[in-house]
N, C-alpha and C positions, 0 to 999 in steps of 0.2 A: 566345569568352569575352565579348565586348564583349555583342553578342547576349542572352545569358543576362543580363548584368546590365543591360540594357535593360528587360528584360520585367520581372525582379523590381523594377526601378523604377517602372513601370507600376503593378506589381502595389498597388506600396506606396501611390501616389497614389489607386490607384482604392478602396481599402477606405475610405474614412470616404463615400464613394458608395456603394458596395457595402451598409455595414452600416447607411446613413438610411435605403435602399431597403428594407431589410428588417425594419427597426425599422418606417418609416411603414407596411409592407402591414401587419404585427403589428395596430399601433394602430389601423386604419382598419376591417381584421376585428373587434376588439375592439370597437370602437364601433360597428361595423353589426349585428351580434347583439346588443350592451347596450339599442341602443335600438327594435331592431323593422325593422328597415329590410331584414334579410335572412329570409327566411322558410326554413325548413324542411319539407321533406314531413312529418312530423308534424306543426307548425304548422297548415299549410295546409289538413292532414284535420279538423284539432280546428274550426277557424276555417271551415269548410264546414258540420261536422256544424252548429256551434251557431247558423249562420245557416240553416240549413233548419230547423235545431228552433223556434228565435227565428219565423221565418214559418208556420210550419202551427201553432206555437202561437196566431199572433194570426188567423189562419182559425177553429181550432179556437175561441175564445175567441168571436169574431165570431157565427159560427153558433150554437153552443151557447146566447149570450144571447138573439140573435135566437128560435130555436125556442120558449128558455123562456117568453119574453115573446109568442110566438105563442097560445101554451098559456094566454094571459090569468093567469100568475101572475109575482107581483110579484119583484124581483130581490133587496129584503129577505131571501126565503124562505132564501137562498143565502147569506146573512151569515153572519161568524165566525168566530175560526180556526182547525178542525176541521168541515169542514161535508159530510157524505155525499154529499147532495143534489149537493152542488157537485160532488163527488169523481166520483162516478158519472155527471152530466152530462159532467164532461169526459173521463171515458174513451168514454162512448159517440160522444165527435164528435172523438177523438184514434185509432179504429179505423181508418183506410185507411191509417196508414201501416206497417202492421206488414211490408213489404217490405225497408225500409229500417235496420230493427233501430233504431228511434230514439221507438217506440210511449210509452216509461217517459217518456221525458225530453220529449218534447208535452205528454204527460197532463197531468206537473208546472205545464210553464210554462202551461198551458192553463191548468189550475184556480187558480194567482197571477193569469195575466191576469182571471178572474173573477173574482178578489177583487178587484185594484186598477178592476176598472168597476162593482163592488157599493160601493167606498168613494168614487168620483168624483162 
């Protein structure tokens, strides 16, 4: 009997340990996801794609001016915000990555990156 009421004395001391222990992981999980610090494999896939995209974009962007400007015509041509010329340059130098299923989302930042080195 002694025994039993040993332990449930323990027991009693150890709950405001017990429920800090459990309150802090709470809070500590809470605030590793609120602010970025734990990542998720979704995360991680999103944050891959858009740094591959973000770099073959400024490749694509890179080359695409270069050529244009090979071609002795002026970067002017490319102005505006609707511009074909632009639109179709950077699909043509946003083609090799169609493996990658990320073809749409280069084109885009490609033809932005053209525009902010047509307005620079």
């Amino acid at each position: 009997m002694q025994m039993k009421r040993q332990i449930e004395d323990a027991f009693e001391k150890a709950k405001p340990v017990i429920g800090g222990a459990l309150g802090g992981a709470a809070v500590v999980t809470i605030a590793g996801f609120a602010a970025g610090w734990v990542v998720t494999s979704g995360t991680l896939k999103a944050e891959v794609k858009d740094a591959r995209v973000s770099a073959l974009a400024t490749v694509c962007a890179q080359e695409a001016k270069a050529h244009w400007l090979d071609e002795g015509k002026k970067l002017a041509a490319l102005d505006g915000y609707t511009n074909d010329k632009r639109e179709k340059l950077a699909e043509s130098f946003s083609m090799s990555v169609r493996d990658w299923n990320l073809e749409s989302s280069v084109q885009e930042h490609c033809n932005e990156e053209l525009q902010e080195a047509i307005d620079a």
